[in-house]
N, C-alpha and C positions, 0 to 999 in steps of 0.2 A: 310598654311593649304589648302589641295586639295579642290578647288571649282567644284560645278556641272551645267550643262544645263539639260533645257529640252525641246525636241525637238519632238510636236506630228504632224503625216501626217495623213492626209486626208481632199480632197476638201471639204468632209460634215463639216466638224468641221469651214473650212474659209464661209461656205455659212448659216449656225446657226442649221442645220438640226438636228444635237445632242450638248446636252452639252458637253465641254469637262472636264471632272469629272477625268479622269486621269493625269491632271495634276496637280489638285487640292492635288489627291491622292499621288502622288511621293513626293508635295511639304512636306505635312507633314511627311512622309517617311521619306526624308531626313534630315528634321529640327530632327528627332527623333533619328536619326544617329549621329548629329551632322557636316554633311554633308554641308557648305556655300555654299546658292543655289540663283545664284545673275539673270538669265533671262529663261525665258520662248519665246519659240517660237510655230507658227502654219504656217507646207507648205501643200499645196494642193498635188495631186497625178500630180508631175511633179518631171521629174526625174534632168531638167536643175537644176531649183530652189533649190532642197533637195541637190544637188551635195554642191551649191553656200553656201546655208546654214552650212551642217556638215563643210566644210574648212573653212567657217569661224568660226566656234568654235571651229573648233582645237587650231584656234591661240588664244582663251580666256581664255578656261576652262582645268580642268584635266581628267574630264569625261562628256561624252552626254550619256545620257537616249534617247531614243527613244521609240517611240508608235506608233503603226498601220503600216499596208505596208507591211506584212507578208506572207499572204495568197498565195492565188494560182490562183488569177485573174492577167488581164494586167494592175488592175491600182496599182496591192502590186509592188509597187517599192522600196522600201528600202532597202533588202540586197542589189542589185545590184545597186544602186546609189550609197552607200557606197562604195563598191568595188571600184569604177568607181573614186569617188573623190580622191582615194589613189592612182589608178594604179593597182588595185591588182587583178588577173585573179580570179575568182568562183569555189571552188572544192567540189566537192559533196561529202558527207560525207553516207557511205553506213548504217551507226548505226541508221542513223535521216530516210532514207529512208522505210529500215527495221520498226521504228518506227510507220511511218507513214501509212504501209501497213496495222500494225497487228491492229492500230484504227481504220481503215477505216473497217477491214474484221469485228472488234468487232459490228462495231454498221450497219454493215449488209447495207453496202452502196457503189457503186460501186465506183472504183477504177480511177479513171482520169489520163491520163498522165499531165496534170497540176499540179496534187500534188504535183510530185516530184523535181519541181522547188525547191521548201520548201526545200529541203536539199542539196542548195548549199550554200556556207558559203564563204566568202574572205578566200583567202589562208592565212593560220597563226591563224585563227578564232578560239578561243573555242565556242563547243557547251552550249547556255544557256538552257538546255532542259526545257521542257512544258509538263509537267506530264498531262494536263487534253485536251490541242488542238492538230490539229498536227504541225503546224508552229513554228519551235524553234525562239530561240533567240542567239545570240551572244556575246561573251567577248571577244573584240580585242584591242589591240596595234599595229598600224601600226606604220609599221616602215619609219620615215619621211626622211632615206635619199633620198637626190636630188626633193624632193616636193619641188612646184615651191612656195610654200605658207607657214608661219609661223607655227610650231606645237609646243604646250606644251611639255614641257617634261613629259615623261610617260602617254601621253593625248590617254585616252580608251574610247570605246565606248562599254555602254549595251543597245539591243536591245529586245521589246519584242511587241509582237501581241497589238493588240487595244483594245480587249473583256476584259472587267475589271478582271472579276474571273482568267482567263488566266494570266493575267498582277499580279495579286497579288500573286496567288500562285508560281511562279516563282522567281520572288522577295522574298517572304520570304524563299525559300524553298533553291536559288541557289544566288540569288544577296546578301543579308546580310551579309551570309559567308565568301563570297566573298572578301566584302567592308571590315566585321572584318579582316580577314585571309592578306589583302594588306593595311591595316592601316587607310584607308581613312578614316573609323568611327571614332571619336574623343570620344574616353571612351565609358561608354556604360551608357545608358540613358535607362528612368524608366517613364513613366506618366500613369497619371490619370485624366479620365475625368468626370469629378462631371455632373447633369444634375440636373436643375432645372425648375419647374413654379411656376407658381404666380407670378414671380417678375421679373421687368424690366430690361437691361442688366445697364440702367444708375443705377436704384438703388439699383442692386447687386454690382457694382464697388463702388458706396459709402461706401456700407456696409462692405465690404472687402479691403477697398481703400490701406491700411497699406501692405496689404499681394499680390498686386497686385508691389510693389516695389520693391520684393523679389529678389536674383540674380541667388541664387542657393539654393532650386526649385527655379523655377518662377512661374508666377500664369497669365494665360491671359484668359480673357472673350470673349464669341462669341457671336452672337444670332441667334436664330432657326427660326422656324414658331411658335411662342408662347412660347417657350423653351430658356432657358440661358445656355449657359455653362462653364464652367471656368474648363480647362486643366494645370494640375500640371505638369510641368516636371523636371527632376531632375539626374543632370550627376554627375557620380562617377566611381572609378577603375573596379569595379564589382559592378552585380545586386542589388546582396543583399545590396549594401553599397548606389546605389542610391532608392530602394524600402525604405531603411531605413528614408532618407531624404523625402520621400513622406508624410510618415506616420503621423508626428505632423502638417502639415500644412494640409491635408486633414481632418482630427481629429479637428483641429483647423475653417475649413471652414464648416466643419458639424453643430460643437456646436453653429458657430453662427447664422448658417442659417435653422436648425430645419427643420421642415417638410418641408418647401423648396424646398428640397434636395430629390427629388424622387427616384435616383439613379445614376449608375456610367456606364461609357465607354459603352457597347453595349447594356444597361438596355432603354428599352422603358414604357412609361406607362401602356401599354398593356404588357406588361410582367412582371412588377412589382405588377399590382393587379392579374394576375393571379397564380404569385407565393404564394401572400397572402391568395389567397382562398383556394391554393389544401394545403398551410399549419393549414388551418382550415379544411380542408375537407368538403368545401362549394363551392356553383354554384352559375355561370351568368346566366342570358340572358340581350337581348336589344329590344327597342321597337325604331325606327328612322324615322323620319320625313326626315327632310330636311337634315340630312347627306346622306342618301340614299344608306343607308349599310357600310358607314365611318369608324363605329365605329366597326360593324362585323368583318369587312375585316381585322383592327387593330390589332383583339385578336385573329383572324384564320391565322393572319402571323407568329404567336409566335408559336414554335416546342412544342408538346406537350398540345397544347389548351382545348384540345378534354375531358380533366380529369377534365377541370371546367366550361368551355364554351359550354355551350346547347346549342344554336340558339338564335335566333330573327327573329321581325317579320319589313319590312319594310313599314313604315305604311302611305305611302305618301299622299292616298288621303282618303277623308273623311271618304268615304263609306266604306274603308280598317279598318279604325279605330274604326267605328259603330261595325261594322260585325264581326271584329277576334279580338278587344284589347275587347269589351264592355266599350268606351267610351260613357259617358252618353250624348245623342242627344242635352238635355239640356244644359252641358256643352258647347259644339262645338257651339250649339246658342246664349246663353247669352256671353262665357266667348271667342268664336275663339280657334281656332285651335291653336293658339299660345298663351297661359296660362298654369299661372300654374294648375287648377285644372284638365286641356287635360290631361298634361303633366304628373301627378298623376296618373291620370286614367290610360294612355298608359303605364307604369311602373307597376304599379299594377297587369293588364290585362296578360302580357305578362308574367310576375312571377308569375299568376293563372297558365297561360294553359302549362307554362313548367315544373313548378314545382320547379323553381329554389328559390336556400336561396335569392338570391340578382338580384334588375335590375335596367339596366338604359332607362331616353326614355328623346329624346329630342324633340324637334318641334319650328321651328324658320322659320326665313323669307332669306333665301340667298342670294336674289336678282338675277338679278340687279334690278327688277322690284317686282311690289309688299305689297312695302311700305305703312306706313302711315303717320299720324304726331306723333299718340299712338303706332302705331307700326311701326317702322321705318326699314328697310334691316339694318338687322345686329341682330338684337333679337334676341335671343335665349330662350327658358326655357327650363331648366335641371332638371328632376326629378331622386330621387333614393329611390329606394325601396326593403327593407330589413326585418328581423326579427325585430326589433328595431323602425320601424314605413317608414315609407317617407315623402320626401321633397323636395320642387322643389323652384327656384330661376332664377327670367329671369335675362341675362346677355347683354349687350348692346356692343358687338366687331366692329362696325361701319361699314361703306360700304366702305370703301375709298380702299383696298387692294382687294375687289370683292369676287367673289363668293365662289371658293376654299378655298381663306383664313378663309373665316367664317368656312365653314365646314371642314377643317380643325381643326382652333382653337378651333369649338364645338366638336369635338371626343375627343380631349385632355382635354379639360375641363372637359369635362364628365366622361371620365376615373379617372381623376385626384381626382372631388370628392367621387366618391367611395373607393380610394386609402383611404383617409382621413376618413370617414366612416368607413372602415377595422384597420387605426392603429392608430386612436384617440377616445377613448370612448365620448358618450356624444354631446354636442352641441359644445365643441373641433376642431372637426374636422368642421372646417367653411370654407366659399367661399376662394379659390383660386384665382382667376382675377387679375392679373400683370398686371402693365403700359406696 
């Protein structure tokens, strides 16, 4: 079975500047393919190096993926190291050129003789085209006679730009086909990815431990920032035959895991109660402390928010919360800004002045400073407030992972008991909080 590399360029990636997320992202590609994907590599913008590199994985692999080095600067060196490691002269391909003109005249930006570097390609090159940049990508087979170095037989190289959206719609639009159409895929594979909180990733594998020994589906657990996931996947001749094999082990990780289960593959919390509400034809808002608009930004990333999500008020400092929540003075004295009765109030307040059916408000301690021995970095109280009454419940997520992490884990939290609130009647729908 055809093995694959992955080989991303750029000095930012060897110096820590950016995560490298695309290779994360091919790796699961691949495994989705069925694609045995045994090393991962990282070269800076040196043209010796990336030469050294690609020959040596000629003589490993059947295919290199490549990433980054596209462009139209002096440090995109990748087509032409490529070229260069084989012997093979650069020929311009006048369709990539033309391509490149009519994006560039689109978005009303002048025209560079640099571009057109971008559409030189190794002789023998197919073009991988790049429906949304202008830097294509590459499908080639060099031909290894007389190389002074070891080549796989039929050992291809795809290359594509380093800009994620770029990188992906490529891929699925021109590499897949590809892969199907020259056999490299190994069947054709189906998954699903369950998403949960509340519960730890150790005592979601206990809970499921029988269904995690599965061989075909499989069943393997990740962990998030507060979140579990456990991805199905499942190979068979045709779609439909491995969606089939999905279906009773998903079915089967639902029933045991119940609310749990907030949803699947590209479902966010923030997206799941707002599907809730517009199928009531009911409205948010938010009242936020020490998120500091976390939770906003959450439910205003989801396409179409705007049908249930009213606003919020960021209510960080006291006087913000006297003056626009009418949180009682008394409160904020006797009880701090970090209780529940604040907590109430700011939920309350914010669901007066917008009108909305439902809200949340939180107020906690972030850190890193701050603390107490009563109140400690990491506190939270989470209020929600609905037709049905309100409720607030401090939560203890500790310091040790820092600041983001809490405010993080409190948007999710927050969202998450309103989730339960929306599809549990009753005192039902109780605290979430996973190990």
């Amino acid at each position: 079975m055809a093995s694959a590399e992955v080989l991303c360029v750029g000095t930012e990636l060897l110096l820590g500047n950016i995560t490298n997320g695309n290779a994360r992202w091919l790796a699961e590609a691949l495994a989705g393919l069925g694609i045995p994907h045994f090393r991962q590599g990282v070269v800076g913008d040196n043209s010796e190096r990336l030469i050294a590199a690609v020959q040596e994985a000629a003589g490993r692999c059947r295919l290199l993926i490549t990433t980054g080095g596209l462009g139209p600067t002096p440090d995109d060196l990748t087509t032409a190291a490529i070229a260069a490691a084989f012997g093979a002269p650069l020929m311009e391909h006048p369709e990539v050129w033309d391509d490149i003109q009519a994006k560039v005249a689109a978005r009303g930006r002048p025209l560079s003789d640099s571009l057109r570097r971008q559409a030189l390609l190794p002789e023998g090159a197919a073009v991988l085209p790049n429906p949304t940049g202008t830097a294509p990508g590459m499908i080639w087979t060099p031909d290894p006679a007389g190389l002074p170095f070891p080549v796989q037989p039929g050992f291809t190289l795809l290359t594509f730009p380093g800009v994620p959206s770029e990188l992906h719609a490529m891929w699925q639009q021109t590499a897949v086909p590809w892969l199907r159409q020259e056999g490299l895929a190994a069947g054709v594979f189906a998954s699903r990815l369950l998403r949960f909180w509340g519960i730890g990733e150790s005592t979601l594998a206990e809970q499921v431990h029988d269904l995690l020994a599965l061989e075909n589906p499989t069943v393997a657990p990740y962990a998030g920032t507060g979140e579990v996931k456990l991805r199905i996947t499942a190979c068979a001749a045709t779609a439909s035959e491995a969606e089939a094999l999905l279906a009773p082990v998903e079915a089967e990780l639902r029933q045991r895991t119940s609310t749990l289960c907030y949803g699947a593959d590209s479902d966010s919390l923030a997206s799941v109660v707002l599907a809730l509400l517009r199928s009531r034809g009911e409205t948010l808002a938010v009242a936020e402390s020490c998120t500091g608009g976390g939770i906003g930004a959450a439910l205003a990333a989801v396409p179409g928010a705007s049908e249930a999500f009213l606003g919020g008020v960021i209510a960080y400092a006291n006087r913000v919360k006297l003056d626009l929540l009418a949180v009682p003075a008394a409160s904020l004295e006797g009880d701090g800004a970090v209780s529940d009765p604040v907590a109430i109030a700011m939920a309350e307040g914010v669901r007066r002045i917008t009108g909305a059916t439902w809200a949340i408000a939180v107020s906690g301690i972030a850190g890193p400073g701050g603390g107490s021995v009563d109140k400690p970095v990491g506190l939270v109280h989470i209020a929600v407030a609905g037709p049905d009454g309100s409720s607030s419940e401090g939560v203890r997520f500790g310091a040790s992972r820092g600041r983001g992490w809490i405010q993080a884990l409190t948007a999710g939290e927050a969202l998450n008991r309103l989730r339960l609130r929306l599809e549990l009647p009753g005192d039902r729908a109780s605290a979430s909080v996973g190990a």
